[in-house]
GUKEGU-367734 format. One record per atom (N, C-alpha, C): x, y, z; residue in three letters; residue number from 0. Coordinates in steps of 0.001 Angstrom, whole numbers, always signed. Atoms other than C-alpha are relative to their C-alpha. Layout:
REM residues N
+---------+---------+---------+------+-----+
!       x !       y !       z ! rest !  nr !
+---------+---------+---------+------+-----+
!       X !       Y !       Z !  ALA ! NUM !
...
+---------+---------+---------+------+-----+
This chain:
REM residues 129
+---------+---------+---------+------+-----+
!       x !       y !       z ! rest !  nr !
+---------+---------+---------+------+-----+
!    +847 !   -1163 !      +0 !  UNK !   0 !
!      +0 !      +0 !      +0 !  UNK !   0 !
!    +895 !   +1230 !      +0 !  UNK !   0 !
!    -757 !   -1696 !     -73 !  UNK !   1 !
!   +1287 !   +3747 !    -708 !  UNK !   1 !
!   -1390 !    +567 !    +209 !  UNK !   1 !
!    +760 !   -1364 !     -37 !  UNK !   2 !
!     +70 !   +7051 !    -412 !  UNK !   2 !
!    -514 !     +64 !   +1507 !  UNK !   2 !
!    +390 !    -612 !   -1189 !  UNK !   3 !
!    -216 !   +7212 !   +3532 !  UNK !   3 !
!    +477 !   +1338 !    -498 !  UNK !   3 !
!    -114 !   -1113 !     +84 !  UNK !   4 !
!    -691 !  +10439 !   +4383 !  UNK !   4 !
!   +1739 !    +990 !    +321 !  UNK !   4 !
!   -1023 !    -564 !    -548 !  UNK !   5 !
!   +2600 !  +11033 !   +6147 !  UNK !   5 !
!   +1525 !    -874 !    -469 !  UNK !   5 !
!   -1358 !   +1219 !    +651 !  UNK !   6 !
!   +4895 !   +8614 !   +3554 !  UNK !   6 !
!    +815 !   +1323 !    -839 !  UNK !   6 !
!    -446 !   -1510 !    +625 !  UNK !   7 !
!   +7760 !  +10779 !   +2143 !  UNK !   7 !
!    +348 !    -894 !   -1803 !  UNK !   7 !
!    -264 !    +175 !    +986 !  UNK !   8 !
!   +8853 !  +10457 !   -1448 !  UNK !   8 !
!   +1181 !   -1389 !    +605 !  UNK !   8 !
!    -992 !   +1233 !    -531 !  UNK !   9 !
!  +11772 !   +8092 !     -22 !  UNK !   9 !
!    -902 !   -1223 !    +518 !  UNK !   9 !
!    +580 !   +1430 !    -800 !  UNK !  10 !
!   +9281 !   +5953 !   +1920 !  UNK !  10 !
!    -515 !    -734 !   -1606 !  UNK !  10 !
!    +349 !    +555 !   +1188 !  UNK !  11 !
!   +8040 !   +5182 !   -2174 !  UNK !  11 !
!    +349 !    -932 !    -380 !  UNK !  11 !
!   -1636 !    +245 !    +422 !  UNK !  12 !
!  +11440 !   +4578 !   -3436 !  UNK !  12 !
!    +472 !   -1297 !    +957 !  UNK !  12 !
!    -421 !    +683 !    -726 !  UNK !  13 !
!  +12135 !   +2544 !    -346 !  UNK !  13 !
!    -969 !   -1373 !    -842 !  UNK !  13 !
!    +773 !   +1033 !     +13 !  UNK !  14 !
!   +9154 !    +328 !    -961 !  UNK !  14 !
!      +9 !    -621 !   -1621 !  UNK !  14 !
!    -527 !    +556 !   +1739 !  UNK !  15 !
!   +9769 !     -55 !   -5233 !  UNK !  15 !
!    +962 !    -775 !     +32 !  UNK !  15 !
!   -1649 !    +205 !    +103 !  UNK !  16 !
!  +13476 !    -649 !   -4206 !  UNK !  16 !
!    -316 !   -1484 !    +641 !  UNK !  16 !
!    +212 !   +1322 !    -477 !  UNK !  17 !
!  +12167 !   -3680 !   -1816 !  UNK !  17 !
!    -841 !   -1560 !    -673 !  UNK !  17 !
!   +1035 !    +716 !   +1285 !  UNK !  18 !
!   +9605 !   -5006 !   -4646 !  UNK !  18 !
!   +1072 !    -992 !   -1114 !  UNK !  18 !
!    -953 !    +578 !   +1002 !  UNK !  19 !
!  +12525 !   -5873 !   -6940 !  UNK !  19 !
!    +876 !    -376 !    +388 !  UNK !  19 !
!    -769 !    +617 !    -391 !  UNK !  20 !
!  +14702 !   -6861 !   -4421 !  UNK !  20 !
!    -371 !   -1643 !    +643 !  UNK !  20 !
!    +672 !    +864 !    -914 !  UNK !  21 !
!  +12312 !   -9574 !   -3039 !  UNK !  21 !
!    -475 !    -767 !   -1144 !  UNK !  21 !
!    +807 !   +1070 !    +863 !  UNK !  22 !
!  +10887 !  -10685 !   -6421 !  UNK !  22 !
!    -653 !    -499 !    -124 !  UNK !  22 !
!   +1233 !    +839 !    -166 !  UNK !  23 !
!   +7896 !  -11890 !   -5993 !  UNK !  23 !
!   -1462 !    -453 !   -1239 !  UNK !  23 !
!    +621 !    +988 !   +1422 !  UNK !  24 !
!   +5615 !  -14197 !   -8435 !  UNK !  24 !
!    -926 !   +1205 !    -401 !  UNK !  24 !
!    +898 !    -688 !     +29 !  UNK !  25 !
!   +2826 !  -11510 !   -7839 !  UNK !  25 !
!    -515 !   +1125 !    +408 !  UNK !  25 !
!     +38 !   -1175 !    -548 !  UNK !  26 !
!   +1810 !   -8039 !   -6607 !  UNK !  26 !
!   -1398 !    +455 !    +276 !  UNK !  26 !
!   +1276 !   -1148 !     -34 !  UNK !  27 !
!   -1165 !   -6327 !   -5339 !  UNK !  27 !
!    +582 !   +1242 !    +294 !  UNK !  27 !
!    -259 !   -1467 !    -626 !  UNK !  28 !
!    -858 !   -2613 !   -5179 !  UNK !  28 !
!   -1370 !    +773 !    +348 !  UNK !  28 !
!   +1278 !    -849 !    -924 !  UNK !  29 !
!   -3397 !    -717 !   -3023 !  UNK !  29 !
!    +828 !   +1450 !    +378 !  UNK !  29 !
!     -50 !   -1407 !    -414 !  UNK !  30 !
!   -3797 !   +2745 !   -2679 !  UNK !  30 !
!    -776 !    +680 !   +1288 !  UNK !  30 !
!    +448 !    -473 !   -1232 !  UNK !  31 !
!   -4207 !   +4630 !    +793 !  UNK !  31 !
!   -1847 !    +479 !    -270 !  UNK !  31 !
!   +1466 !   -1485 !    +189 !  UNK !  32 !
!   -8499 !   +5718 !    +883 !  UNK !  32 !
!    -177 !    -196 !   +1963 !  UNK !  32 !
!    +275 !    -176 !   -1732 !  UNK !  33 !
!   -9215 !   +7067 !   +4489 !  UNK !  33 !
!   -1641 !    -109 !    -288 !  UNK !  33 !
!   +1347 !    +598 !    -424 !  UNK !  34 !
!  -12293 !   +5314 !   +5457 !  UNK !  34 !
!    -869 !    +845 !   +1294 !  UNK !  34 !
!    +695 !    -873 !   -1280 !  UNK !  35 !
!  -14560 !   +7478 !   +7834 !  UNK !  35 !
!     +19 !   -1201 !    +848 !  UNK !  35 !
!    -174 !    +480 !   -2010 !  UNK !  36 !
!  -14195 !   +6143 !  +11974 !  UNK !  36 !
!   +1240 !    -621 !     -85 !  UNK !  36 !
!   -1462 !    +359 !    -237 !  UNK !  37 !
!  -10532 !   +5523 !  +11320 !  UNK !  37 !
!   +1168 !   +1299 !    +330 !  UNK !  37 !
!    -954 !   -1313 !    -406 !  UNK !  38 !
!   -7903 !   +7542 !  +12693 !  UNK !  38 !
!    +517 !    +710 !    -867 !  UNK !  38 !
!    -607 !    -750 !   +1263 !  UNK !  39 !
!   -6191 !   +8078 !   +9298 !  UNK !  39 !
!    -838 !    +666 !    -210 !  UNK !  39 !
!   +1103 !    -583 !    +642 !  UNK !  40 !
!   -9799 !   +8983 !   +8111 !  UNK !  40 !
!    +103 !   +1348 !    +689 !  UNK !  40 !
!      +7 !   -1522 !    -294 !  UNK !  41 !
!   -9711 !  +12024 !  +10958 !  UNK !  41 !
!   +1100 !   +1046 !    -314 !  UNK !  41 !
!    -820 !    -689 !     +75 !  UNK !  42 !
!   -6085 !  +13093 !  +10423 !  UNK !  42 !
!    +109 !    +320 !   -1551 !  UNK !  42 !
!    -199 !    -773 !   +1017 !  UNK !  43 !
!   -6544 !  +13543 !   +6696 !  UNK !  43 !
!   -1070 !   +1410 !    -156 !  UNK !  43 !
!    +972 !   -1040 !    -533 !  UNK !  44 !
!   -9813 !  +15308 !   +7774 !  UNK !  44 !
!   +1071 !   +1356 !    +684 !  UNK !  44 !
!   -1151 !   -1071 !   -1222 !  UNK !  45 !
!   -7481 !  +17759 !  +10571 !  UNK !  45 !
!   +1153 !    +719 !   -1212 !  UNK !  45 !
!   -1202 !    -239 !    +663 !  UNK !  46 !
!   -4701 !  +17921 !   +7697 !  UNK !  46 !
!    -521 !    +704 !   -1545 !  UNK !  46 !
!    +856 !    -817 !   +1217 !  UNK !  47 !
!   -7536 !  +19260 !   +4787 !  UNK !  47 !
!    +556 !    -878 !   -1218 !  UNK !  47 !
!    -274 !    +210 !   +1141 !  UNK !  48 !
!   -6397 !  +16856 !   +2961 !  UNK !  48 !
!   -1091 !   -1078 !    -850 !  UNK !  48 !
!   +1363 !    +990 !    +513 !  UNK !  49 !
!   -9788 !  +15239 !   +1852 !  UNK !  49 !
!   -1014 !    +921 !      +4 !  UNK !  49 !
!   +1494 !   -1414 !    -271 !  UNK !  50 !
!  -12780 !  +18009 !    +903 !  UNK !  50 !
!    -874 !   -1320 !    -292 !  UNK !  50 !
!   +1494 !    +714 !    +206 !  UNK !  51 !
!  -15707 !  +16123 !   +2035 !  UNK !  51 !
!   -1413 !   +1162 !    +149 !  UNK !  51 !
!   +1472 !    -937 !    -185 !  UNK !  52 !
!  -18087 !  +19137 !   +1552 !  UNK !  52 !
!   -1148 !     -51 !   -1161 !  UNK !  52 !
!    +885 !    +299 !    +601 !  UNK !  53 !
!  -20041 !  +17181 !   -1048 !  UNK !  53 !
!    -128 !   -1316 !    +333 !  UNK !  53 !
!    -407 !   +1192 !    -513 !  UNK !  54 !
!  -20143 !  +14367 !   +1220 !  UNK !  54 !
!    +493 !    -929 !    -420 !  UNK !  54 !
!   -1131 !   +1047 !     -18 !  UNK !  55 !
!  -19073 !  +10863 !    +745 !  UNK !  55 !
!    -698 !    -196 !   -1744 !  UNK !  55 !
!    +279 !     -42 !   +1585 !  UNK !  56 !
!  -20061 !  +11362 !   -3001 !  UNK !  56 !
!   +1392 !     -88 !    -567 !  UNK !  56 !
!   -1051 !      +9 !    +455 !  UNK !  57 !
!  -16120 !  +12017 !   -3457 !  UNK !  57 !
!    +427 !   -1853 !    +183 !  UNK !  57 !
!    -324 !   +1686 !    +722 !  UNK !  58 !
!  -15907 !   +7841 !   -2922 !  UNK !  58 !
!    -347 !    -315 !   -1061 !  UNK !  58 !
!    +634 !   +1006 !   +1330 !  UNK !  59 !
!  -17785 !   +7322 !   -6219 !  UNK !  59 !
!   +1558 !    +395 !    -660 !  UNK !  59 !
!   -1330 !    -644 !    +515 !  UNK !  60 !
!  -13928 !   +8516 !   -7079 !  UNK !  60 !
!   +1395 !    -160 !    +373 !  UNK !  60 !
!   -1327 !    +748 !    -814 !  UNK !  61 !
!  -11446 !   +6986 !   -4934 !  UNK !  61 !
!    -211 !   -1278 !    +754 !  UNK !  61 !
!     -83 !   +1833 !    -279 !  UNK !  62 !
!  -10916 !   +3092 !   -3821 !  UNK !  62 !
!   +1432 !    -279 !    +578 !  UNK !  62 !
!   -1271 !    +340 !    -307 !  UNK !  63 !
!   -8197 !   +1577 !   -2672 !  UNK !  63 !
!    +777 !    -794 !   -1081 !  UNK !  63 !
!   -1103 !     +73 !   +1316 !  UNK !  64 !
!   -7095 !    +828 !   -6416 !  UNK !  64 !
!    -254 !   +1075 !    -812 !  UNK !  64 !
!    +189 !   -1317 !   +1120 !  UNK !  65 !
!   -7890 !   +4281 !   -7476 !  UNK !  65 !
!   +1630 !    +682 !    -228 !  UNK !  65 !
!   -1232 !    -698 !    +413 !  UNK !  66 !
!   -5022 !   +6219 !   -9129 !  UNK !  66 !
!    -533 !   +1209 !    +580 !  UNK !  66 !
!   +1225 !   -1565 !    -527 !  UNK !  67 !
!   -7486 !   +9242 !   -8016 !  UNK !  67 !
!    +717 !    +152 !   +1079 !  UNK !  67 !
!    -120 !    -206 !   -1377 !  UNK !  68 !
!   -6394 !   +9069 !   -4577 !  UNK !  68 !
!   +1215 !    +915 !     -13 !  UNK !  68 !
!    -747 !    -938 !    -462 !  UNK !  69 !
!   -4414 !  +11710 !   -3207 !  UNK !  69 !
!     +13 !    +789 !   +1371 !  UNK !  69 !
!    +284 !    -495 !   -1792 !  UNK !  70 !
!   -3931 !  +12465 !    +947 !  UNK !  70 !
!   +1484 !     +38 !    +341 !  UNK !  70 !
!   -1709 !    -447 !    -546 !  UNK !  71 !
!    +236 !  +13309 !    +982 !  UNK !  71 !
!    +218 !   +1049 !    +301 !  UNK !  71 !
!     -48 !   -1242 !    -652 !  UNK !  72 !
!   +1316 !  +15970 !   +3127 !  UNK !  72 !
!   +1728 !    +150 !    -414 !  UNK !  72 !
!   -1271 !     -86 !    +544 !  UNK !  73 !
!   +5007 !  +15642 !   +1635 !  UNK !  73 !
!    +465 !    -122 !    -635 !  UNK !  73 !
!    -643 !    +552 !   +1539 !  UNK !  74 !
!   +5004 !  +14706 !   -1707 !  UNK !  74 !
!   -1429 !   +1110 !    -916 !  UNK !  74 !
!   +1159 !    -727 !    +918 !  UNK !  75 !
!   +3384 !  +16945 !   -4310 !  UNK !  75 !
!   -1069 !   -1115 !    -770 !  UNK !  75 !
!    +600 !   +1321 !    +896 !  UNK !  76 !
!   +1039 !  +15258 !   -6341 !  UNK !  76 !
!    +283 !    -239 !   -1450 !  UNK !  76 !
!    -800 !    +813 !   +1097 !  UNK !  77 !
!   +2982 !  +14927 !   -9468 !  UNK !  77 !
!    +928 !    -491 !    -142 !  UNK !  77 !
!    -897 !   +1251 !    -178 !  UNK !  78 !
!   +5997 !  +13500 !   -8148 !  UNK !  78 !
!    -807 !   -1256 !    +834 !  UNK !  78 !
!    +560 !   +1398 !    -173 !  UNK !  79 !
!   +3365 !  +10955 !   -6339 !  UNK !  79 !
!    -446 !    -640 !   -1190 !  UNK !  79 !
!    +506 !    +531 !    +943 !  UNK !  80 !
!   +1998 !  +10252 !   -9652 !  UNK !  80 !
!   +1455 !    -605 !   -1016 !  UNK !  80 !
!   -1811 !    +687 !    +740 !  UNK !  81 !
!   +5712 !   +9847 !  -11021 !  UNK !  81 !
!     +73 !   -1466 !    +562 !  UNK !  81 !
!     +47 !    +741 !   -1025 !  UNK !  82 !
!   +5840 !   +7673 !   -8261 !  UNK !  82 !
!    -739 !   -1306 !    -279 !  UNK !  82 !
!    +672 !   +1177 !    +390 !  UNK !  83 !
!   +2984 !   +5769 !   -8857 !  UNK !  83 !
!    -219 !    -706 !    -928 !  UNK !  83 !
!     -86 !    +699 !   +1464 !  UNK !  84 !
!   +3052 !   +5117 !  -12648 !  UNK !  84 !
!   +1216 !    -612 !     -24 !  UNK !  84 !
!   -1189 !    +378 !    -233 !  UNK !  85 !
!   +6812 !   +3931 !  -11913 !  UNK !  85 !
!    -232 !   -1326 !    +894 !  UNK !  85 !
!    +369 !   +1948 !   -1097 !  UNK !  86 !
!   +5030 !   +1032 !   -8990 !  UNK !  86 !
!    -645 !    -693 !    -987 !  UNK !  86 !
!   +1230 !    +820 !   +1323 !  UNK !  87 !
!   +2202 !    +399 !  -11736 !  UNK !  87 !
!    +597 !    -697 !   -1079 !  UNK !  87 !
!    -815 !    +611 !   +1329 !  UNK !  88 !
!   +4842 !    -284 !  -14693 !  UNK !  88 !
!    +641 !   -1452 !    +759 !  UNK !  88 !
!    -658 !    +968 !    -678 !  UNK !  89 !
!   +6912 !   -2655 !  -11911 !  UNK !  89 !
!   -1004 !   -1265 !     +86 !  UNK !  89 !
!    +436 !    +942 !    -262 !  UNK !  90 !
!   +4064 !   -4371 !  -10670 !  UNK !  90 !
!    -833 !   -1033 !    -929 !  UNK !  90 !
!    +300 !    +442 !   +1292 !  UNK !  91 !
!   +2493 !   -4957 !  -13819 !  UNK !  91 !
!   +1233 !    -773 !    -848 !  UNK !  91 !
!   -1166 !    +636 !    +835 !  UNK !  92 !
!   +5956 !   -6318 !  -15658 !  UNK !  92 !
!    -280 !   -1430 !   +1382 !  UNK !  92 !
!    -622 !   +1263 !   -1198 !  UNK !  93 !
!   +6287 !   -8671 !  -12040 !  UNK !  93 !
!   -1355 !    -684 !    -203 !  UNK !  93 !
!   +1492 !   +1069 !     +61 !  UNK !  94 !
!   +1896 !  -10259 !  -12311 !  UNK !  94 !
!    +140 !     -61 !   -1931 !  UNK !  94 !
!    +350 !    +563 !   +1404 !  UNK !  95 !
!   +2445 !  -10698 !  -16439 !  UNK !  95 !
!   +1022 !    -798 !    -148 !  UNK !  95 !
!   -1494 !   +1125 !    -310 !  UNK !  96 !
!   +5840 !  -12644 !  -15745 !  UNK !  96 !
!    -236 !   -1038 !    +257 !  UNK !  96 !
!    +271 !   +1097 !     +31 !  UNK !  97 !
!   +5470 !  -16344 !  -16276 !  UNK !  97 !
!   +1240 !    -439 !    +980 !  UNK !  97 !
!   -1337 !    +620 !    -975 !  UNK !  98 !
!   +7666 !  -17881 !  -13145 !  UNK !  98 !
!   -1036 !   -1712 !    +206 !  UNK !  98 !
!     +97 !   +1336 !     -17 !  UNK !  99 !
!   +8147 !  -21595 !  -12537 !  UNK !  99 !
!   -1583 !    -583 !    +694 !  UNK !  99 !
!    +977 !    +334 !    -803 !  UNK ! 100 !
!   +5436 !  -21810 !   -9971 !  UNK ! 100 !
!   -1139 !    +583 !    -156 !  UNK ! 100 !
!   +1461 !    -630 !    +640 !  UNK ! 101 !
!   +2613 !  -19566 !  -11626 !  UNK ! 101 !
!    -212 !   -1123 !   -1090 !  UNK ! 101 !
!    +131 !   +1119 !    +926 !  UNK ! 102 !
!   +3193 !  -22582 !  -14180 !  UNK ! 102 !
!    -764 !   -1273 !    +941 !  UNK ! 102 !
!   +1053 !    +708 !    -518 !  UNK ! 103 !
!   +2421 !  -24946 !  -11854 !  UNK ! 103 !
!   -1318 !    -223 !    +812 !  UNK ! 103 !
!   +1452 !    +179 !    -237 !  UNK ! 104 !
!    -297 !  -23681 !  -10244 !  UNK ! 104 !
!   -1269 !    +418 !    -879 !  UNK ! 104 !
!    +413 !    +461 !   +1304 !  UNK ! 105 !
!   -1525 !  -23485 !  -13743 !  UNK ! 105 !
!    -717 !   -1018 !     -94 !  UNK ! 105 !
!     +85 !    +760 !    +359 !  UNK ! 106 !
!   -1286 !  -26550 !  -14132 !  UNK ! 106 !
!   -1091 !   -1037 !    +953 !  UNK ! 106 !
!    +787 !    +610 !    -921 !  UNK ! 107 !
!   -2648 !  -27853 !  -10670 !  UNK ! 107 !
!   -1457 !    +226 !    +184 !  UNK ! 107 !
!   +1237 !    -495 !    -176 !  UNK ! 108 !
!   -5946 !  -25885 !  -11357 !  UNK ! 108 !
!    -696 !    -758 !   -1019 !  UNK ! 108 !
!    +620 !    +806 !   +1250 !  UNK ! 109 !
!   -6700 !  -28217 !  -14539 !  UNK ! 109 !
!    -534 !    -717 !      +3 !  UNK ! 109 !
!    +784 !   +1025 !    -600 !  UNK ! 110 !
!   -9560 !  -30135 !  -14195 !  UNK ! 110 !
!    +534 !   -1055 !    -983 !  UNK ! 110 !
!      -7 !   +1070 !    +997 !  UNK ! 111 !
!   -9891 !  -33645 !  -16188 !  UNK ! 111 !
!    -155 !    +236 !   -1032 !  UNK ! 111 !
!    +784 !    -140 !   +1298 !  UNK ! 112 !
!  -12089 !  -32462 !  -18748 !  UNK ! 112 !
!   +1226 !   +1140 !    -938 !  UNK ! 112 !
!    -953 !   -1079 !    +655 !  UNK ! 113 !
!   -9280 !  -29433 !  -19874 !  UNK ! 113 !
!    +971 !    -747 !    -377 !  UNK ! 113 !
!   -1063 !    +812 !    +557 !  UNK ! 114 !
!   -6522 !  -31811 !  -19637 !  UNK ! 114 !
!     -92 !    -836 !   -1145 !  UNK ! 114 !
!    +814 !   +1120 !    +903 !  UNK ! 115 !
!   -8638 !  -34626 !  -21840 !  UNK ! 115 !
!    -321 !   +1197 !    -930 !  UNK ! 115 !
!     +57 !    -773 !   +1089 !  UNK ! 116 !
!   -9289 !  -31720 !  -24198 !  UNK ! 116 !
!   +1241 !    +887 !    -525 !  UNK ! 116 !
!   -1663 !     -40 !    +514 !  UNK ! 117 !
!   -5472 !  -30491 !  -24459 !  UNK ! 117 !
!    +320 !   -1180 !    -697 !  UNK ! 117 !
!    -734 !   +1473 !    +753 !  UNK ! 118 !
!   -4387 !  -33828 !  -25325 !  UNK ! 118 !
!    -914 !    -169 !    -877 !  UNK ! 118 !
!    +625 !     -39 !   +1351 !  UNK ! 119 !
!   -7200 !  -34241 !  -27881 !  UNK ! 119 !
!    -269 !    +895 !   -1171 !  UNK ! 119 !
!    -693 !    -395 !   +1128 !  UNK ! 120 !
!   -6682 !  -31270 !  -29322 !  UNK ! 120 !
!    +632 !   +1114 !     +27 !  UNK ! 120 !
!   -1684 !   -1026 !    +122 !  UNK ! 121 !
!   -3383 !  -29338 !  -29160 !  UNK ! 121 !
!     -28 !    +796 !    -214 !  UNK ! 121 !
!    -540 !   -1628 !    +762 !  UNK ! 122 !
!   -3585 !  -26786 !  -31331 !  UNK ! 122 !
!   -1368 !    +611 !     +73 !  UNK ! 122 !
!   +1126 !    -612 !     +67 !  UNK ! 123 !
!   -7043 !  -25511 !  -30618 !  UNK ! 123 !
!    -311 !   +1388 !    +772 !  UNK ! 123 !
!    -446 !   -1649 !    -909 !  UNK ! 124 !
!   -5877 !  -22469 !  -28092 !  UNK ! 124 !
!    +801 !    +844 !   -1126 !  UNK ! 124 !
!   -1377 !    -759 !    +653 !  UNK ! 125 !
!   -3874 !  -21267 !  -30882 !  UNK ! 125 !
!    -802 !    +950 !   -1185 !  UNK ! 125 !
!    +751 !    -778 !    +360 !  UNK ! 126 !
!   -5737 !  -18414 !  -32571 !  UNK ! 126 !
!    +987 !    +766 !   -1675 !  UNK ! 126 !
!    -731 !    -638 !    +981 !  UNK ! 127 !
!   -4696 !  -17505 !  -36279 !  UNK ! 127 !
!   -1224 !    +984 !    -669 !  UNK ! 127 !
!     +38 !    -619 !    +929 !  UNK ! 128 !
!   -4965 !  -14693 !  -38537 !  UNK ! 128 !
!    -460 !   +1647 !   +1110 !  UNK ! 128 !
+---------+---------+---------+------+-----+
């Protein structure tokens, strides 16, 4: 998760830098949304950094996979967006990456009937023209 309110441009960097050092088969990336009766929820409230003066209508607009989101008190919001299209390219190259073990649990998800229709007929996934 990025985009706490109080993450600095380094805390980003830190967390990209640990993504590719760790390698991992798969990635979720979640984006900070302050949820009303949570503490974050009041301190982005206290910190103005959330106009809810058209009430919670501004959720039809932020999620916790919205790119929308924006509650940083130390990062402008176009080096967060640097930021974040730079995690999005990573984590996207690391979940379209075929590794040994996304193969086999491929493979382990294959019922009878898929397998018995591979072997009968081979070339029928194979889409021309």
């Amino acid at each position: 998760m990025i985009g706490i309110p109080y993450e600095t441009r380094k805390d980003i960097e830190d967390t990209i830098e640990f993504i590719r050092e760790i390698s991992p088969d798969s990635v979720n990336l979640c984006t900070f949304t302050p949820y009303p009766g949570t503490e974050l929820y009041n301190y982005v409230i206290e910190k103005n950094l959330l106009d809810i003066s058209g009430g919670f209508k501004v959720y039809d607009y932020i999620g916790h996979h919205s790119t929308n989101n924006f509650f940083l008190e130390n990062i402008t919001k176009e080096d967060y967006q640097r930021l974040l299209d730079k995690l999005l390219r990573l984590t996207t190259e690391i979940s379209e990456r075929l590794t040994f073990r996304k193969m086999l649990l491929k493979i382990r998800n294959l019922t009878k009937e898929q397998i018995k229709n591979k072997l009968l007929h081979p070339l029928s996934s194979i889409k021309v023209g």
